[in-house]
C-alpha positions in Angstrom: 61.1 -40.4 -29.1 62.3 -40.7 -32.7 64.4 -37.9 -34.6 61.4 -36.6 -36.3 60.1 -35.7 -32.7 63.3 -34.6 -31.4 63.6 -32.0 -34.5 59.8 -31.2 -33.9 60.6 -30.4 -29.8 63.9 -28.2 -30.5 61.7 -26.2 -32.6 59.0 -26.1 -30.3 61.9 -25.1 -27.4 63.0 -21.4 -29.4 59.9 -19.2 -29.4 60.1 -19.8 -25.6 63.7 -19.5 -24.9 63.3 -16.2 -27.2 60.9 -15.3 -25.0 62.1 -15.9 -21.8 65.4 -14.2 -23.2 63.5 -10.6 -24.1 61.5 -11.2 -20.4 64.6 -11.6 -18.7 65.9 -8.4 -20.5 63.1 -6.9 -19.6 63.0 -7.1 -16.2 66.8 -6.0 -16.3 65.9 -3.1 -17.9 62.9 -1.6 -17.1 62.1 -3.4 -13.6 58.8 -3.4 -12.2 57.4 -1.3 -15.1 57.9 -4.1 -17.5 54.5 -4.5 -17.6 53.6 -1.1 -18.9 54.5 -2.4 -22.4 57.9 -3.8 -22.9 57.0 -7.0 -22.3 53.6 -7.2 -24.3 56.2 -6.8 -27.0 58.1 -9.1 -26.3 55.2 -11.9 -26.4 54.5 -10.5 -29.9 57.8 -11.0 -31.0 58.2 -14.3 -29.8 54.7 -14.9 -31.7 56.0 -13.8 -34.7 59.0 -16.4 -33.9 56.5 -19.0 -33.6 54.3 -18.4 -36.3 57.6 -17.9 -39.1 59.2 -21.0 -37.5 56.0 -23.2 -38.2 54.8 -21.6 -41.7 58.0 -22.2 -42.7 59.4 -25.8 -41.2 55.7 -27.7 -40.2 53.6 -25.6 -42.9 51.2 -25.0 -40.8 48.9 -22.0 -43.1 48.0 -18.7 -41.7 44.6 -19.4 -41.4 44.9 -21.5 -38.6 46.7 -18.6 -36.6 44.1 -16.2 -37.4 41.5 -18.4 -36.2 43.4 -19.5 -32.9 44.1 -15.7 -32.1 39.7 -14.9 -32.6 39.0 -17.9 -30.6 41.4 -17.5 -27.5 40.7 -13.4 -27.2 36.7 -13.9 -27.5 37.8 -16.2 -24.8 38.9 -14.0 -22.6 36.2 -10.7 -23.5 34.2 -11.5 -19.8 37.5 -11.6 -18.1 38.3 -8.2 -19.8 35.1 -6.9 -18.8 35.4 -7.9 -14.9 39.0 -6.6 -15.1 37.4 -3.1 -15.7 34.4 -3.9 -13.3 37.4 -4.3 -10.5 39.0 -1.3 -11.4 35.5 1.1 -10.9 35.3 -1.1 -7.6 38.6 0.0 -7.0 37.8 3.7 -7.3 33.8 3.3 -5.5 35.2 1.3 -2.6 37.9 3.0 -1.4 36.7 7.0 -2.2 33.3 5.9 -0.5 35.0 5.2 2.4 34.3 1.2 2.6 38.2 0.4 2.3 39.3 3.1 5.0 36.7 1.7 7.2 37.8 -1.7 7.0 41.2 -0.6 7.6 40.7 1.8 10.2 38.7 -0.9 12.4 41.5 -3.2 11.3 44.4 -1.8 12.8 42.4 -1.0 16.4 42.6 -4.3 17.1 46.5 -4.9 17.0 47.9 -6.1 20.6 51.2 -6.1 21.3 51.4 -9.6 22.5 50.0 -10.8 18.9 51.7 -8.3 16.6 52.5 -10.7 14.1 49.2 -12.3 13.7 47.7 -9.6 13.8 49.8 -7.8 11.1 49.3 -10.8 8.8 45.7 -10.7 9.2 45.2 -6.9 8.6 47.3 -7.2 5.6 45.2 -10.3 4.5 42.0 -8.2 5.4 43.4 -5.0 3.3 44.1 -7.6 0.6 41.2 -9.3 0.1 39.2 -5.9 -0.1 41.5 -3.7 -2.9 42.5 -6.9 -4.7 46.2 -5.8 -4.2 49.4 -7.3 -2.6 51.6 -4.5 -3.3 49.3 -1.7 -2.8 48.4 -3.2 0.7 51.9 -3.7 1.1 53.3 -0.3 0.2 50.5 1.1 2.5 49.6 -0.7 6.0 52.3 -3.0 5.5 55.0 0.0 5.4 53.1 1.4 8.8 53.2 -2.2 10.3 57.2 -2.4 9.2 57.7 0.0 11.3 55.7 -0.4 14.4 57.3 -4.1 14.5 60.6 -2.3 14.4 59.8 -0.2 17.3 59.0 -3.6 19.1 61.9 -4.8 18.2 61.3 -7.9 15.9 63.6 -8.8 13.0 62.8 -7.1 10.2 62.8 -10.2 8.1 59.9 -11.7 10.4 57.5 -8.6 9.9 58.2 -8.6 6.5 57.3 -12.5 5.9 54.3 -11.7 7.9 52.8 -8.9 5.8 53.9 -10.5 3.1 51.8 -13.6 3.8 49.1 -11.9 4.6 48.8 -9.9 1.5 49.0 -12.9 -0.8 46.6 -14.7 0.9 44.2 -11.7 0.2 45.0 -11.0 -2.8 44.7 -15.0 -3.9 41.1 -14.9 -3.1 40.2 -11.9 -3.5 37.2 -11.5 -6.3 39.4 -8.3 -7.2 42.9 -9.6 -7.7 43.8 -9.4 -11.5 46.1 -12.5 -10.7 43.0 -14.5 -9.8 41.0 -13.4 -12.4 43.1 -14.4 -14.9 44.2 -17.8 -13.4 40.4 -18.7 -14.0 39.8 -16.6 -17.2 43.1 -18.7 -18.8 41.4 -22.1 -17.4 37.7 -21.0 -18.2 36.6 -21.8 -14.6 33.8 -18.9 -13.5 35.8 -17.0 -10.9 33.8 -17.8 -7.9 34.2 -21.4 -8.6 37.9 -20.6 -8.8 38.1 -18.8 -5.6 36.0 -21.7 -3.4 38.3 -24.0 -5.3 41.4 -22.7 -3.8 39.7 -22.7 -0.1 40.7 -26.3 0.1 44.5 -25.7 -0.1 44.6 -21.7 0.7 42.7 -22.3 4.2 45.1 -24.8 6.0 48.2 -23.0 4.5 47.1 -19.3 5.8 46.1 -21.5 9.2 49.7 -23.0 9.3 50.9 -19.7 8.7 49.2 -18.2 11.6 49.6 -20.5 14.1 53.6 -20.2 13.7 53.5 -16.5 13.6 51.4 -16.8 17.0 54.3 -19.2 18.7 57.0 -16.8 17.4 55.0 -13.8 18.9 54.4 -15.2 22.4 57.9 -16.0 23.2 58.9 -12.4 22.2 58.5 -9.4 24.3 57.0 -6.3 22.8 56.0 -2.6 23.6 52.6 -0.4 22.9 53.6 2.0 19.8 51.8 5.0 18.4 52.1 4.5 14.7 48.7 2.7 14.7 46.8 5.4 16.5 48.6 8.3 14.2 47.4 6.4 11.1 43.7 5.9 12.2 43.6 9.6 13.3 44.4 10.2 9.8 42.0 8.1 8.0 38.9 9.4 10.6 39.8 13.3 10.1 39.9 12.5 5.9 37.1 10.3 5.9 33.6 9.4 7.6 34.0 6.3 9.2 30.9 4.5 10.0 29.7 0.6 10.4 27.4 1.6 7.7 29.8 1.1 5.3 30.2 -2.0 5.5 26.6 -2.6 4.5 28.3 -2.5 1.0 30.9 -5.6 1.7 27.9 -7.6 3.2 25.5 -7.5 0.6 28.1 -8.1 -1.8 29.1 -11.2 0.3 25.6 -11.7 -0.2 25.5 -12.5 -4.0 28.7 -14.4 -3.9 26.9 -16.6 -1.8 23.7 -17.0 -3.7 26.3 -17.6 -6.6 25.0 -14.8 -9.1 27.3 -14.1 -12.0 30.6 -12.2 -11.3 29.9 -9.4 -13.5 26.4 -8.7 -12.0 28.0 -9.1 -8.5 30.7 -6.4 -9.6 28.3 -4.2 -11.7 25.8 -3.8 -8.4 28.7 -3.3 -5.9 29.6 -0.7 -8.1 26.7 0.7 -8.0 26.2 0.5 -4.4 29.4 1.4 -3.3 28.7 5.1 -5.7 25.6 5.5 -4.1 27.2 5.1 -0.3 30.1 7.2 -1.4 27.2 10.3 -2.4 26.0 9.8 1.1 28.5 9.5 3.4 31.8 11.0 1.5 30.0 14.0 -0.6 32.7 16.4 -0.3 35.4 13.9 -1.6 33.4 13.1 -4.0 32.5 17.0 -5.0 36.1 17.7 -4.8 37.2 15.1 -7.4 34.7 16.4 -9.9 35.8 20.4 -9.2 39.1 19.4 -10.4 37.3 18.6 -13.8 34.2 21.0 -14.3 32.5 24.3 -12.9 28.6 24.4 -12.7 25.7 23.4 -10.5 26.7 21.4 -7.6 24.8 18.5 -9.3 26.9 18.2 -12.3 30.1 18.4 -10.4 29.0 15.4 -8.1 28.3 13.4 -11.0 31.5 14.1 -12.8 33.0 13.1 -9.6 31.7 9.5 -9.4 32.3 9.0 -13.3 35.7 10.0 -12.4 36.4 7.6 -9.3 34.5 4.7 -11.5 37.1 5.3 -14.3 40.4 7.6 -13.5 42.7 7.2 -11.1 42.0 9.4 -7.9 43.1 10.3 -4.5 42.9 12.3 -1.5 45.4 14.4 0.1 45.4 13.4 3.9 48.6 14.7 5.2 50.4 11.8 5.4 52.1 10.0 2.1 51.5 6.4 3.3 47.6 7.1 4.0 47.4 8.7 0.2 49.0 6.2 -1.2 46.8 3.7 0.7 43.7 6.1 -0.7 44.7 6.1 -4.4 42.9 4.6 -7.0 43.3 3.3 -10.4 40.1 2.7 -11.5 39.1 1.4 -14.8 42.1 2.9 -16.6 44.6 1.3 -14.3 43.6 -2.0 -15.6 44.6 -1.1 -19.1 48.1 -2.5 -19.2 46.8 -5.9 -17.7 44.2 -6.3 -20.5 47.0 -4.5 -23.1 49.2 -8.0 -21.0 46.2 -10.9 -22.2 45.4 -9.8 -25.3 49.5 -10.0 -26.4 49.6 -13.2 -24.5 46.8 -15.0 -25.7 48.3 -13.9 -29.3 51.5 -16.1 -28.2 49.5 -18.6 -26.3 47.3 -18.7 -30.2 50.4 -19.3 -31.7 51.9 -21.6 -30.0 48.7 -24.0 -29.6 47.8 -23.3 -33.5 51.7 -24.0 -34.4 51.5 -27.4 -32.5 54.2 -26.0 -30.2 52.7 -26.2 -27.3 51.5 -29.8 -27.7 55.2 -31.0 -28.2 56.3 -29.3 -24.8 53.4 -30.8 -22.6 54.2 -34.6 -24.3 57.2 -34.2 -22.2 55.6 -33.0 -18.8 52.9 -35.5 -19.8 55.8 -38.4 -19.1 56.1 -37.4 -16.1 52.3 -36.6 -15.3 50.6 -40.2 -15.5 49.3 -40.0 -12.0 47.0 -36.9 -10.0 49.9 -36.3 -7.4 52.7 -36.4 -9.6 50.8 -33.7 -12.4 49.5 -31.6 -9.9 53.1 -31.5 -8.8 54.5 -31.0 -12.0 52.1 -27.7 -12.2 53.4 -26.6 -9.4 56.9 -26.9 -10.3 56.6 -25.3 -13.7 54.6 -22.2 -11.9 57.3 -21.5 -9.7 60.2 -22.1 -12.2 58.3 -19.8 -14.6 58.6 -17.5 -12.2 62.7 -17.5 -11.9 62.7 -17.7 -15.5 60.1 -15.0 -16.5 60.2 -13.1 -13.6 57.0 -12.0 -14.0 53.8 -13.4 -11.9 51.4 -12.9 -14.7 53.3 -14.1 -17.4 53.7 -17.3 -15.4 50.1 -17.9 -14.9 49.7 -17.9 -18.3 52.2 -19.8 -19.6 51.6 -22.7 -17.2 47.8 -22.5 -18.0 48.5 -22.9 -21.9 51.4 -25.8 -21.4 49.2 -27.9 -19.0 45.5 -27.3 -20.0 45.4 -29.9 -23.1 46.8 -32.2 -20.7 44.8 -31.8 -17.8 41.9 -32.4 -20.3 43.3 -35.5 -21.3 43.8 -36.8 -18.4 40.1 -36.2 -17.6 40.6 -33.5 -15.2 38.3 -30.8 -14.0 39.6 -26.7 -15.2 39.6 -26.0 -12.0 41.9 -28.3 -10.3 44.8 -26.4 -13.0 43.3 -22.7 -12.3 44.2 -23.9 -8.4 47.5 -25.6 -9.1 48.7 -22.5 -11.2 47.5 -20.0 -8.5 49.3 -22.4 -5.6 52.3 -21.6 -7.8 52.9 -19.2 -10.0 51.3 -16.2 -7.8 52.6 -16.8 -4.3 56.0 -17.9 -5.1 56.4 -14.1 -7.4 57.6 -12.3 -4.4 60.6 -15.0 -3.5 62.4 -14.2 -6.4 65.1 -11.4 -6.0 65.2 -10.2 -9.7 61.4 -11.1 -10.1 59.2 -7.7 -10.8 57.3 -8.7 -7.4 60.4 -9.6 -5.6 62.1 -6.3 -6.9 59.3 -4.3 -5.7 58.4 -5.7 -2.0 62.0 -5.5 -1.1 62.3 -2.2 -2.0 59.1 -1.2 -0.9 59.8 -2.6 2.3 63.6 -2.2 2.6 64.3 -5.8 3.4 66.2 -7.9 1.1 64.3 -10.6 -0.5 67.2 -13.3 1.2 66.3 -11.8 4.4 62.1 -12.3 4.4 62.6 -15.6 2.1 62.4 -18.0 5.1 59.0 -16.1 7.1 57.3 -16.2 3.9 55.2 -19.0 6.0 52.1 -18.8 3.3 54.0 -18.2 0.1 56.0 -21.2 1.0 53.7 -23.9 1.9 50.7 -23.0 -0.1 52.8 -24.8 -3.6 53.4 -27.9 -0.8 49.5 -27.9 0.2 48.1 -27.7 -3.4 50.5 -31.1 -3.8 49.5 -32.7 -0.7 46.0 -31.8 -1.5 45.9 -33.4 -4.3 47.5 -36.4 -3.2 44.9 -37.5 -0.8 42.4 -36.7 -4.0 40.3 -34.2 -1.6 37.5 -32.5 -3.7 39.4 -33.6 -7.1 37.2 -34.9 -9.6 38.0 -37.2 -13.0 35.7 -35.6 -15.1 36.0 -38.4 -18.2 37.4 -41.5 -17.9 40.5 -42.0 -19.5 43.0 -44.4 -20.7 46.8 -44.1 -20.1 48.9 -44.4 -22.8 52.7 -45.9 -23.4 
């Protein structure tokens, strides 16, 4: 590498470290809430870093920034749209009942004797169906903190096992914002993504159980009535029925017969609002009282316009349970969609600038081979997330640094959308001053040193994406290419 290059990387190296810089400050600052808006202006800033720094030293015209910013946000519009989609699912699902369903039949089946499998799976099972680590963790996984307590397991152990669980859900879940934009970031169609990461997410979650099950058979344990108390709750606020889950099935259904993701959401949506009119009218009527007087038919539409798009709830009696039965709706996906459009403004910048080329020619030295690139994904995702502390901001700056890359090297989207989501989203919650390592330890009361080592999935789901890829399993060359010296 010749001076020229050397000046053109150092350049290249201080939109990043400004960035990283404001993150980190943050995070400090502002915690968990970062995400609200401080650090959507931060990747502005450091946008405006990199577009001064190259007008001005590699006179690179505006033009080209304009153009970069058009093309990589009418990139992203469907994943904007399906972000919104998830949000009325949010509200449908879990004010028709469907989600309190799964979770009251859920938590009936807990034994004793396999409390920490059966912990991780609920949490998994709650996960996959809100699209929502910490939600499912502030919720069940609070209840199921403290029914392990009660049978006296370490407190670091039934937090690694919720903690699992819930990423594992949320990974694949068609309703995770993290896995929609790992796929929207590598243009792979979301479904593809999420059958994609079945390779690597299945053996990892089966690992994970198998050692939770040897850890729970050698420890004695107790009958508690937390889990009763909690389903008693959920059955006296809503109607629980099997019919419910007709709704989950037939949107199984279309994932299967692989219809577009936005129809898919669009008719659950649908469904879900018509099976929350039958079986959950007075919820339903009592959401729309809060916002208009009138015949009875008026307020009950009001009332499923309102759980499609505000954020709503019902009052059980117990705070854990509401919490659980809070949604966000369409408007609580606002600040992730405020989060792409700022960073696809930086990631514009950065491509458009020639930035972002410079810092993948180094990673691209030490990415000539499938094991050893796939790796070096992996790594950057995790780092990213010690030195951004923030899961999203990680997945999409290791999309952006590795994409051209990957393409060189002839390989399929998806096999980066999987590597970034092996990373870069389990690994958020092993950070202590991370947002998502902030928030589950205080959430749960356990400090993040203390559940670190029963993180089981979060900690070999990077090692499985790397073995993975090492035997070559399911990974395609698309194009033939030469290496260069």
């Amino acid at each position: 590498m010749n001076k020229r290059e050397l000046s053109r990387l150092a350049v290249s190296l201080v939109p990043v470290v400004v960035l990283v810089a404001l993150l980190s400050l943050d995070i400090s600052i502002f915690g968990s809430d970062a995400i609200m808006g401080a650090s959507q202006v931060s990747l502005l800033f450091a946008a405006g870093i990199c577009v001064w720094l190259a007008m001005w030293l590699f006179k690179v015209p505006w033009h080209n920034f304009e153009e970069a910013v058009k093309g990589n946000i009418g990139d992203v519009t469907t994943a904007i749209v399906i972000l919104f989609l998830i949000g009325a699912i949010s509200g449908t699902w879990t004010m028709s009942g469907i989600v309190p369903t799964f979770i009251y039949y859920g938590v009936k089946i807990i034994s004793p004797k396999v409390f920490l499998v059966t912990a991780c799976i609920i949490c998994a099972l709650v996960s996959l169906m809100i699209g929502s680590s910490w939600t499912t963790i502030a919720t069940i996984g609070v209840a199921l903190l403290g029914i392990g307590k009660a049978e006296g397991f370490n407190e670091g152990l039934i937090a690694g096992a919720i903690i699992s669980g819930a990423y594992f859900g949320d990974k694949i879940s068609p309703l995770s914002d993290t896995t929609v934009l790992a796929s929207s970031m590598n243009k792979v169609p979301l479904f593809t993504h999420i059958r994609y990461m079945l390779f690597t997410t299945v053996p990892s979650i089966t690992i994970t159980l198998i050692i939770f099950l040897i850890i729970g058979f050698t420890h004695t344990t107790s009958d508690s009535q937390s889990i009763s108390q909690f389903t008693e709750v959920l059955g006296n606020s809503f109607r629980i029925t099997p019919w419910l889950l007709v709704v989950p099935v037939l949107t199984g259904v279309m994932i299967a017969r692989k219809m577009p993701a936005i129809m898919v959401l669009a008719l659950s949506v649908v469904l879900a609002a018509i099976a929350a009119l039958i079986f959950q009218p007075s919820i339903i009527e009592g959401i729309g009282t809060g916002s208009i007087e009138g015949a009875r038919w008026k307020v009950m539409f009001t009332g499923i316009v309102q759980t499609i798009y505000d954020t709503v709830s019902v009052e059980t009696g117990n705070p854990d349970v509401n919490q659980l039965v809070t949604s966000r709706g369409m408007v609580g996906m606002l600040n992730t969609v405020y989060l792409i459009i700022c960073a696809m403004c930086f990631g514009s910048a950065m491509k458009a600038s020639g930035m972002l080329s410079n810092l993948a020619s180094i990673l691209k030295t030490f990415s000539k081979r499938r094991g050893s690139l796939v790796a070096s994904t992996v790594v950057t995702g995790t780092t990213l997330n010690g030195l951004v502390s923030d899961q999203y901001l990680s997945i999409i700056l290791t999309s952006s640094i590795f994409k051209d890359v990957y393409e060189k090297e002839g390989y399929e989207d998806r096999l980066l959308s999987r590597s970034v989501e092996d990373s870069a989203t389990v690994t958020s919650p092993l950070f202590p001053w991370s947002s998502c390592g902030m928030t589950q330890s205080t959430i749960l009361g356990v400090a993040t040193i203390t559940y670190f080592p029963f993180c089981f999935f979060n900690l070999i789901s990077p090692l499985m994406s790397i073995i993975i890829a090492l035997t070559g399993y399911k990974v395609v060359r698309a194009v033939k290419t030469e290496v260069q010296d």
